[in-house]
C-alpha positions in Angstrom: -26.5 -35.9 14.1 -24.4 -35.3 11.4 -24.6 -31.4 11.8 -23.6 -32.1 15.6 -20.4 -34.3 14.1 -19.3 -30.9 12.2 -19.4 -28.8 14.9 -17.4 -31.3 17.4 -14.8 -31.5 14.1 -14.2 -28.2 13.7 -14.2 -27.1 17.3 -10.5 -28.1 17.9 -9.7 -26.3 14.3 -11.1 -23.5 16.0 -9.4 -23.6 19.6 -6.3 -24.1 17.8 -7.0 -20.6 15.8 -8.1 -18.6 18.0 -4.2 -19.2 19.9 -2.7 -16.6 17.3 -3.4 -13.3 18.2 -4.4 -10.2 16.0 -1.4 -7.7 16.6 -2.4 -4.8 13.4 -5.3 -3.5 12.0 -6.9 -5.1 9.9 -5.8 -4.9 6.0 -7.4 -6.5 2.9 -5.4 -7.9 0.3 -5.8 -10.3 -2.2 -5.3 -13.7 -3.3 -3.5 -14.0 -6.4 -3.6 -16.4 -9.0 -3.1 -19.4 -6.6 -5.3 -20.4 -4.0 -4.2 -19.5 -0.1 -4.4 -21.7 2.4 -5.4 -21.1 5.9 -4.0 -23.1 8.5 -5.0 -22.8 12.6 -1.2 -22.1 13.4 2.2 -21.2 12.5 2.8 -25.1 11.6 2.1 -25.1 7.4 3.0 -28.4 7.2 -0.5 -29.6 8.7 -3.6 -30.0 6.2 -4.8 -26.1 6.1 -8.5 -25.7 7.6 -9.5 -23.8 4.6 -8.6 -22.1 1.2 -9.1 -19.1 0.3 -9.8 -19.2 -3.6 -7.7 -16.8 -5.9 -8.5 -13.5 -6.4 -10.6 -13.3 -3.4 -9.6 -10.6 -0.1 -7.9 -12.0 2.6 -8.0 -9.7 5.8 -4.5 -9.9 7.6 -4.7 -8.6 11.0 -0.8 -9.8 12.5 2.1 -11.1 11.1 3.4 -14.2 12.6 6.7 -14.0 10.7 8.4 -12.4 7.2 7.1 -15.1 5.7 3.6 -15.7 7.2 0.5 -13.8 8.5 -2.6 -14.0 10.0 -5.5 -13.7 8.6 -9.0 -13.2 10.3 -12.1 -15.0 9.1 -15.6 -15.8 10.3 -14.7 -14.3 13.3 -11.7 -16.9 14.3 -7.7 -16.2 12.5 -5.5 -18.5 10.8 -2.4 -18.0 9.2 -1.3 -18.2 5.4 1.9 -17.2 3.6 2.3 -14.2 2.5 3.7 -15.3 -0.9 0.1 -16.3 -1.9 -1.0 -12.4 -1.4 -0.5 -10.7 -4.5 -0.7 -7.1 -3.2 0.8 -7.9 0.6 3.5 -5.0 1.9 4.4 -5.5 5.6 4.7 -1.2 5.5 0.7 -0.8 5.1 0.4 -1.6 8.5 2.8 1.4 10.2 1.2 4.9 10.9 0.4 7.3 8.5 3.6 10.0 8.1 1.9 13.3 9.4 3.7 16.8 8.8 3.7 18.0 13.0 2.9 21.4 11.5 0.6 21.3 8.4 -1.1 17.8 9.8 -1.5 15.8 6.0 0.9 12.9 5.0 3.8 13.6 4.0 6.6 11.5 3.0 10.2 13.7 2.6 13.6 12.5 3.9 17.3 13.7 2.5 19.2 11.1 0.9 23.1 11.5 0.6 24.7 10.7 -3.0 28.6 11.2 -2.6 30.3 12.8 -5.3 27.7 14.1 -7.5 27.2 17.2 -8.3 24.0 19.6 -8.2 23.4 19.6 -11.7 24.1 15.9 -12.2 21.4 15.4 -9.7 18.7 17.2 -10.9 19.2 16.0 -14.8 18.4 12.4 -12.7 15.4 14.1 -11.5 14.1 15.5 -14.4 14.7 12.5 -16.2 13.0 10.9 -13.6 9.7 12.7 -13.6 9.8 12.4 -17.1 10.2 8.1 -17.4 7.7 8.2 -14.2 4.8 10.3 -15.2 2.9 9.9 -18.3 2.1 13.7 -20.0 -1.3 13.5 -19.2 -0.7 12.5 -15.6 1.8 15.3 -14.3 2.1 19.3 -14.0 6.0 20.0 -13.7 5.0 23.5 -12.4 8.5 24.1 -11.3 11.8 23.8 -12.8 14.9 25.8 -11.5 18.0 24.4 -12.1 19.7 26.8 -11.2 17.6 26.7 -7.5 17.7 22.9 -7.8 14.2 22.7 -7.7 11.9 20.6 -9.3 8.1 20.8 -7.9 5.3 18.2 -9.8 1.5 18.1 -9.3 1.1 14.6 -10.3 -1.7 12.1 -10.0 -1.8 8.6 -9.4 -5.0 5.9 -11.1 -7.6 4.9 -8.3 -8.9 1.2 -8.1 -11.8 -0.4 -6.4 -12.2 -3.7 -5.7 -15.7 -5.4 -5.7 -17.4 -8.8 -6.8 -19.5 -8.9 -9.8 -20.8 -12.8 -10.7 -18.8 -14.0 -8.0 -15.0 -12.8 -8.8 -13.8 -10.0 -7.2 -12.7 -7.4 -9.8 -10.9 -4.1 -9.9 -12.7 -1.1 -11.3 -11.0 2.9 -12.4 -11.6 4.9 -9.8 -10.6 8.2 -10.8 -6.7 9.2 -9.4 -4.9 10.5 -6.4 -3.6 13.4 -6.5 0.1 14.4 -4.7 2.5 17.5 -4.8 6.2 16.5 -5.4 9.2 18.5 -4.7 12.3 17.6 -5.1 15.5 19.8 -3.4 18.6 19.2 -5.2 22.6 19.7 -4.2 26.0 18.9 -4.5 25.9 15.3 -3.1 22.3 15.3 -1.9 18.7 15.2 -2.3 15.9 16.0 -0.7 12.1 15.4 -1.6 8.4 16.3 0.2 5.5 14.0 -1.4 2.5 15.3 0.1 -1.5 16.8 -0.5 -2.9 13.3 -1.4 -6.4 13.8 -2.7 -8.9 11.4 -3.8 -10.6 12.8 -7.3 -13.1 10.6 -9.3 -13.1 12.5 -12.1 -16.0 11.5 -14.4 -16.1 8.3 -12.7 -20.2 6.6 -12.5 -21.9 6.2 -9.0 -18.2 7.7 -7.6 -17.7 10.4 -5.8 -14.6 12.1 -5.2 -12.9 10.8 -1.7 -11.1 14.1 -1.2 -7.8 14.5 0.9 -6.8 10.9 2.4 -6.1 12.4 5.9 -10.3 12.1 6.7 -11.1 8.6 8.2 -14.1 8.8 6.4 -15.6 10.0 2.9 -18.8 9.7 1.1 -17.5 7.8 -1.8 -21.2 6.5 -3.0 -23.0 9.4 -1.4 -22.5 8.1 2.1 -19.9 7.3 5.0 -21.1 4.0 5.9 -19.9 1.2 6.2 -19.8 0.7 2.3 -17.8 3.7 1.7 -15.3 2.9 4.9 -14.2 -0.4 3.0 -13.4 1.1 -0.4 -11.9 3.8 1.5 -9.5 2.2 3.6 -8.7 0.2 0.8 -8.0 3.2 -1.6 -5.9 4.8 0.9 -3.9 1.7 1.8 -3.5 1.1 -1.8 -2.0 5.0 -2.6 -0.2 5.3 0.2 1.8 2.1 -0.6 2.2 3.6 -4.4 3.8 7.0 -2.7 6.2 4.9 -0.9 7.2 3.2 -4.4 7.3 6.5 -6.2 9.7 7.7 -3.2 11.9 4.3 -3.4 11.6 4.7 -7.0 13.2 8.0 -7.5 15.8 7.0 -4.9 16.9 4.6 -6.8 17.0 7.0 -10.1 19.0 9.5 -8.3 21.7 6.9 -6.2 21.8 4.7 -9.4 21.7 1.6 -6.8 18.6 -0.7 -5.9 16.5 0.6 -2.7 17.3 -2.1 -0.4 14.1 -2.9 2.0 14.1 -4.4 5.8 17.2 -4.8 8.2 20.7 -4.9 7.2 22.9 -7.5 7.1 25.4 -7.5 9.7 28.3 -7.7 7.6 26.9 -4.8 5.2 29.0 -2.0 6.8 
């Protein structure tokens, strides 16, 4: 009887779930150091239905607004704030930036930066790669001031992220690897991050991913399920970390904060 009084309880909960719609694919992130509540619509003022406890994943599958998402689980959605997600960037979900001709992902663009010259430029570069990249972390394999060229073999730390005694907890997982090049002239820049590679190094029961184009890799000597988790999240999480390398050298070389989402309309 009582088990019968649950179910009839929780059946409008979810109805009024399953009324939000999963628009992305799915993402995990995780809960931060405050717990996340799940509510069966866009209204947050209601008692949630659930809580998600900190530190745990959370697998956001639409966004409902800037400020709120939806979140798939046990099979039915609900939405939480995204403020509660500790690792949450609207960009994971847009496709992958593919070169047309050498087919790997590639992040390059030219920003303009009035009035300063070439070799102004590329001493912010430098200095750049310098501040960004500890010595045991980059190859600068190129430097050509006179070219205004800078070219780095860099790499990036790997993370995992699995339960052990009930917490989920982040473990090394080796780095990803990434070619940078950065084009330099008078009152531009350009730059081409590409060849991301998954390396475990000397990590236990890891193996190396390889390049992050493949939808799959044998990360525990298989490409099951159990590998496709940890791989999509590895990828998600490097191919956020190129986008902040990019907007952090832009902001190196413009001296001016990288401004994200739409304008203002009076910013003109």
């Amino acid at each position: 009887m009582k088990a019968a009084l649950l179910v009839c309880a929780l059946l409008p909960l979810a109805a009024s779930a399953q009324t939000l719609r999963a628009t992305l694919p799915p993402i995990t992130y995780h809960v931060g150091l405050v717990a996340a509540p799940l509510f069966p619509g866009p209204d947050t003022l209601r008692r949630p239905s659930f809580v998600l406890p900190s530190l745990s994943e959370a697998v956001v599958v639409g966004r409902v607004s800037p400020q709120l998402v939806v979140v798939r689980r046990a099979g039915f959605l609900y939405t939480t704030p995204v403020n509660r997600l500790s690792d949450y960037d609207p960009e994971d979900a847009s496709p992958l930036p593919l070169d047309p001709q050498t087919q790997l992902i590639t992040y390059q663009g030219v920003v303009e930066v009035p009035g300063v010259s070439q070799a102004d430029l590329y001493a912010r570069a430098a200095a750049w790669v310098a501040s960004t990249y500890p010595p045991a972390d980059n190859v600068l394999e190129q430097q050509n001031p006179q070219a205004g060229q800078l070219l780095v073999k860099g790499r990036r730390p790997a993370v995992t992220h699995a339960p052990y005694e009930g917490v989920l907890r982040s473990s090394y997982a080796g780095v990803v690897r990434h070619t940078l090049t950065i084009y330099v002239k008078d009152g531009r820049y350009k730059y081409v991050l590409t060849d991301l590679t998954h390396d475990a190094l000397s990590t236990p029961a890891l193996h190396s991913g390889g390049p992050l184009e493949q939808e799959k890799a044998s990360l525990y000597g298989y490409a099951g399920l159990g590998s496709k988790k940890t791989w999509d999240e590895l990828k998600t999480d490097a191919t956020r970390d190129a986008r902040r390398l990019v907007a952090s050298l832009q902001a190196a070389m413009t001296l001016q904060p990288v401004r994200k989402g739409p304008k203002s309309p009076s910013d003109f």
